[in-house]
N, C-alpha and C positions, 0 to 999 in steps of 0.2 A: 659814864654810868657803869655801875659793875654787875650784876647777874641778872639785873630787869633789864625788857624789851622796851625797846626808843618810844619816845612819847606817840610816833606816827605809827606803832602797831607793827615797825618793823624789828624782825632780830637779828641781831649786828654781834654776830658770835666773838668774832678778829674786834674788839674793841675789848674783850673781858683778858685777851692775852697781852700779858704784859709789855710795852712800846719797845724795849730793848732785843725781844728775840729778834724783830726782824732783822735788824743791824748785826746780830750776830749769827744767824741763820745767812745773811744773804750770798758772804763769802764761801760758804762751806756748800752754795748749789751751785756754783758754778759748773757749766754744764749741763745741767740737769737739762735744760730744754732738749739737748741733741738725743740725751737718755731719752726721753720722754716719747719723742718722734720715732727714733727707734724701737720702743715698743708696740706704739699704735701701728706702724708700718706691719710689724709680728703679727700683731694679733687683730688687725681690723682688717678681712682682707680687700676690703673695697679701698681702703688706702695704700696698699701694698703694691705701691708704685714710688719711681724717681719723682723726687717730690723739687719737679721743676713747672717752668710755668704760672698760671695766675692760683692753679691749684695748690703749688709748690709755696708759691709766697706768702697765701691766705694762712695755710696753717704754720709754717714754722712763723709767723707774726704773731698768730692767734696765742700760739704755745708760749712766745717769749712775752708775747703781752699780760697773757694772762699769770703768769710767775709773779712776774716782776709787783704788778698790780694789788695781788694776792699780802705779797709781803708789803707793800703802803700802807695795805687798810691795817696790817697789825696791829692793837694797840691805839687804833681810832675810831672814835665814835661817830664814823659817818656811812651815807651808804653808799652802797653800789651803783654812780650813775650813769660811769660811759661805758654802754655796753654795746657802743656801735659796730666791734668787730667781730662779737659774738653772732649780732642778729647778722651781719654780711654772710658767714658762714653758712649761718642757716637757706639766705637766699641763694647762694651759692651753689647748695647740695641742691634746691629746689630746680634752680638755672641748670646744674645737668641731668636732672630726670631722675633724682633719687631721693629716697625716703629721707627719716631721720633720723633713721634704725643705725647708720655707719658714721654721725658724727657723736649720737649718743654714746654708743659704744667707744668712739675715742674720747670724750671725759670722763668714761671710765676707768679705762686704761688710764691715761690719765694721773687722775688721780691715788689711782693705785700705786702707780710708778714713784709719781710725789712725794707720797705717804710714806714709803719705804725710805726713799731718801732724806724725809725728814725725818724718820724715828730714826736709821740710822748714823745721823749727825753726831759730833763732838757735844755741840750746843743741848740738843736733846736729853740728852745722858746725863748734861746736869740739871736739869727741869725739875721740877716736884710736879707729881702725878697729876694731881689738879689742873695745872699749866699744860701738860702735855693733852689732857682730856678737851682741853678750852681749842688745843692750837689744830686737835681735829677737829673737832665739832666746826670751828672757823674753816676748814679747808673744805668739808665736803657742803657745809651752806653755798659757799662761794662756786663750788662748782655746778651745786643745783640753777645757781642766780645766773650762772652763763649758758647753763644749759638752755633753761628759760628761755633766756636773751634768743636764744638761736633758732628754739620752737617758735619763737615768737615772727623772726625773719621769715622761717619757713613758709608760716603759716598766714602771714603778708603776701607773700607771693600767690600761694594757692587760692585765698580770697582772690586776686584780682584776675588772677588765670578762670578761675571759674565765673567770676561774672562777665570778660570778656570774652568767653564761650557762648554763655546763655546771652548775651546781647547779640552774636550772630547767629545764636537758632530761632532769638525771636524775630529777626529781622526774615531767616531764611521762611519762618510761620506766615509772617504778611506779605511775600513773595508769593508763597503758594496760596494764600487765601485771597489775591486779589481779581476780582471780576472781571469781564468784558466789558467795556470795549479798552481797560488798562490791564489785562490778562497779562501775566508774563510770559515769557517764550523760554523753549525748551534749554539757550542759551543762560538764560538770566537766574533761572533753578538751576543749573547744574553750578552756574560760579554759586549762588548763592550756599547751596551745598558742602561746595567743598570749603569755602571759607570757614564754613561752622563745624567740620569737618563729616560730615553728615554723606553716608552711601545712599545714592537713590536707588528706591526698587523699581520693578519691572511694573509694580502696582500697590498703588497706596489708599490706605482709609482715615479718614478723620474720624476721632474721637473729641467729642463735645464733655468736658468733666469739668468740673471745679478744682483747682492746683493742680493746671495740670502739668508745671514742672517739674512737682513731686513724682505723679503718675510715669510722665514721658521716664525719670530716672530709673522706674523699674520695669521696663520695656524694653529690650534689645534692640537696638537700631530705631528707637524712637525720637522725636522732637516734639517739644513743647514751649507753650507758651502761655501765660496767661492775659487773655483779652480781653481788657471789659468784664463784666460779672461773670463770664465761665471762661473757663483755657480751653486751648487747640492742643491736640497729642495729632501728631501724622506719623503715622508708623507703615509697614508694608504690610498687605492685605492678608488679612490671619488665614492659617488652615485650621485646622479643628484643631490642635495642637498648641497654633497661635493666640487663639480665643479663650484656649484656658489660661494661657499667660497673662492675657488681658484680664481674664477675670479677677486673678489673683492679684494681681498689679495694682487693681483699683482700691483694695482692700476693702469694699463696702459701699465706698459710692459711686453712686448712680453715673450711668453717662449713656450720653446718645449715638452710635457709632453710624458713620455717614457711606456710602456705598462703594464699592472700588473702581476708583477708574487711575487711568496714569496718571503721571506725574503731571503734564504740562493742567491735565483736566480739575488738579487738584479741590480748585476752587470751589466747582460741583460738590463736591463729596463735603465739605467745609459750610457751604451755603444749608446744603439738606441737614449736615447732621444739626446746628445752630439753630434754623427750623423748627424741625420738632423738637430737641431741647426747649423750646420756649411754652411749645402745647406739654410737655412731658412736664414742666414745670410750675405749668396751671393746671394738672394733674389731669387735662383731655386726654393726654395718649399717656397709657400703662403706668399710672403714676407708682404703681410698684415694684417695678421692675427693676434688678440693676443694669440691665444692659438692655436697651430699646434701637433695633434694627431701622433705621432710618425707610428705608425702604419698605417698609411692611407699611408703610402710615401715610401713602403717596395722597389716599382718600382725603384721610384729615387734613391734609398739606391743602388742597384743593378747597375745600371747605372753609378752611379757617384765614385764607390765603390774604383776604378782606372779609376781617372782622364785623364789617356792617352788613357784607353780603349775607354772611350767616345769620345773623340775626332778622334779615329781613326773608330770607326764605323759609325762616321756621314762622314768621309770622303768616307771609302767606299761604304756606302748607296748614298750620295748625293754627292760627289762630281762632276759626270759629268755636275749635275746645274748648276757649274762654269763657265761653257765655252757658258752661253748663253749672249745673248745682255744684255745691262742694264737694270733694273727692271724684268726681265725676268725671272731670279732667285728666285725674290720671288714670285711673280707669278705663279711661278710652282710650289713652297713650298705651297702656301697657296692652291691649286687646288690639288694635290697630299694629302694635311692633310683633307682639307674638304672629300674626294673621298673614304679615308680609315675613316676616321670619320663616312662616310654612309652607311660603308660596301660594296662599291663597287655601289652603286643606283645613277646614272647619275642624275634623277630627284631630289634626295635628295639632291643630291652634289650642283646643280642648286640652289636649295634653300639657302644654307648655305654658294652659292658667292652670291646670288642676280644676276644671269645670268642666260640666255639660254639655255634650257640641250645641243643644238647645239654649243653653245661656249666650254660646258664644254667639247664635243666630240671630238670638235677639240684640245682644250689643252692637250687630257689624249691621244690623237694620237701623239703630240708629243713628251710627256713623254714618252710613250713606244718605242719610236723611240732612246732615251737618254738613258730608262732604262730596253729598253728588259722584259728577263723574271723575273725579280726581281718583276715585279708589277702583277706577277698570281702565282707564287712558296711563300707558305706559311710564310715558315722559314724566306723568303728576306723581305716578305711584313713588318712582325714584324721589322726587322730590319729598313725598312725605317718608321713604326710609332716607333720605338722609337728614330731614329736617328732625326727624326721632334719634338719632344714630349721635348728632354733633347739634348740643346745644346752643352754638352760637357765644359760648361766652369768650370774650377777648382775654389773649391771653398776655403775661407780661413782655414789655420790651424786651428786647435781648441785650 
């Protein structure tokens, strides 16, 4: 083909330059590779080393392969397909702990170096302009496409480094969230720890959130995991300082944060926060809240602890309401919760319906009329504030 791109949507610059430069270009680079290396050594100075070793060998290969290679495609219409020592490089650079800021920058160099050597040529000089225009265009595509190649190794390595991380913080999350009587020991957290590379603190909190290995990522010394419909974030127990970091971290949503205890106690902190997570999310405890203290809602926990207890003590506390007129029922819910809300003070009670203490006298006579001694017997009164307090309604699986 000559100035249109391949039928596969790829552009194959080195096919538009005519089949003979490279045969007459090849002789006139001789050398060129040690040129080459010599610059990059100049001017990249993360490679600005004796270029022995497995490092040594990567690149003066990479450099003579990629020349040589360069001049094949001249003048052919095919593409770029063994890029295997491109992408090696890039895992390479990944294998000793460095970016891809210091291979990038050597095909830059590079091809700079190249470039001068080939406009400088014999071969060159007698080129027409067009030719010379085609035979760069071909040279800096090709350096893109190994570049590529090499991001591409890079960025192979860093996938699998990263999910075999997150595979041992999620294993180190079900370590510390498992129960008695298979409770792990102080032994078994600290390997699991260091495996996932994970510092323990002197005191940790569970965080109940949705992704939370997005979350745990913007948390300093955090882990995460996601379990089942919510994730576990275990982090070191916030100071005031810490808790705005939490807040920010969440960016918006909701989570339930579980109490501090050590590390071996983990599981505690993980069970409560998950808990009310589950009331927070059938919207009984603070359904608006973004951050809901685990601990502030021990009540609800108790209450809701069996789903049918609650429901049957709100029956036995309040069910005879049932049996009044329409609206009546709640009316006497809301005059019975104002009345124990005031500790039993008529005038208070008045205050917190915006009525009469006379109105209120007459409502709390019918009520005892409905519920006898339960509204002066201690033990009952509890019962009807908590059968008023926590409706009994079951809340979702976890």
């Amino acid at each position: 083909m000559t100035a249109k791109t391949a039928a596969d949507g790829l552009d194959r610059p080195w096919a538009r330059v005519p089949s003979w430069v490279a045969g007459a270009l090849r002789p006139e680079l001789d050398g060129a590779s040690d040129e080459i290396i010599a610059a990059v050594r100049a001017e990249v100075p993360d490679f600005a080393r004796p270029m022995t070793g497995r490092f040594g060998m990567r690149i003066t290969e990479g450099v003579t392969v990629a020349l040589n290679q360069f001049l094949d495609l001249l003048g052919r219409d095919v593409p770029l397909t063994d890029v295997r020592i491109y992408r090696s490089l890039g895992q390479l650079e990944h294998g000793e702990g460095r970016t891809l800021a210091a291979l990038q920058a050597t095909y830059q160099v590079s091809s700079r170096t190249l470039w001068r050597r080939l406009a400088a040529s014999d071969t060159a000089r007698t080129l027409p302009p067009e030719v010379i225009f085609r035979l760069a265009e071909a040279l800096f595509t090709y350096i893109e496409a190994v570049s590529a190649a090499s991001a591409e190794g890079w960025a192979a390595e860093e996938t699998g480094r990263v999910g075999s991380v997150q595979a041992r913080r999620r294993a180190l999350v079900e370590v510390l969230a498992r129960r008695p009587p298979a409770q792990a020991s102080v032994a078994e957290i600290e390997a699991a720890a260091a495996d996932a590379g994970w510092h323990v603190p002197a005191k940790i909190v569970a965080l109940v959130v949705e992704d939370a290995v997005a979350v745990a990522g913007r948390l300093p010394g955090a882990v995460g995991a996601d379990l089942g419909p919510s994730g576990i974030v275990v982090v070191a127990a916030p100071d005031e300082a810490g808790m705005d970091r939490i807040t920010v971290g969440l960016r918006g949503r909701s989570a339930v944060l579980g109490p501090a205890v050590e590390p071996a106690e983990a599981h505690r902190s993980i069970a409560r926060a998950r808990a009310v997570w589950a009331l927070h999310r059938a919207d009984l405890v603070e359904p608006d809240a973004l951050i809901v203290h685990a601990e502030e809602h021990l009540l609800a926990l108790l209450v809701h602890g069996e789903p049918e207890i609650a429901d049957d003590l709100r029956e036995r506390a309040l069910g005879k309401l049932r049996d009044l007129p329409a609206g009546g029922s709640a009316r006497a819910e809301e005059t019975l919760r104002a009345w124990l809300d005031a500790h039993g003070d008529v005038t208070a009670t008045a205050g917190l319906l915006h009525v009469h203490p006379q109105t209120v006298r007459y409502r709390l006579a019918g009520l005892r009329d409905l519920l006898g001694e339960a509204m002066d017997d201690p033990v009952r009164r509890l019962e009807l504030a908590l059968a008023l307090r926590f409706p009994g309604e079951q809340p979702p699986e976890q």
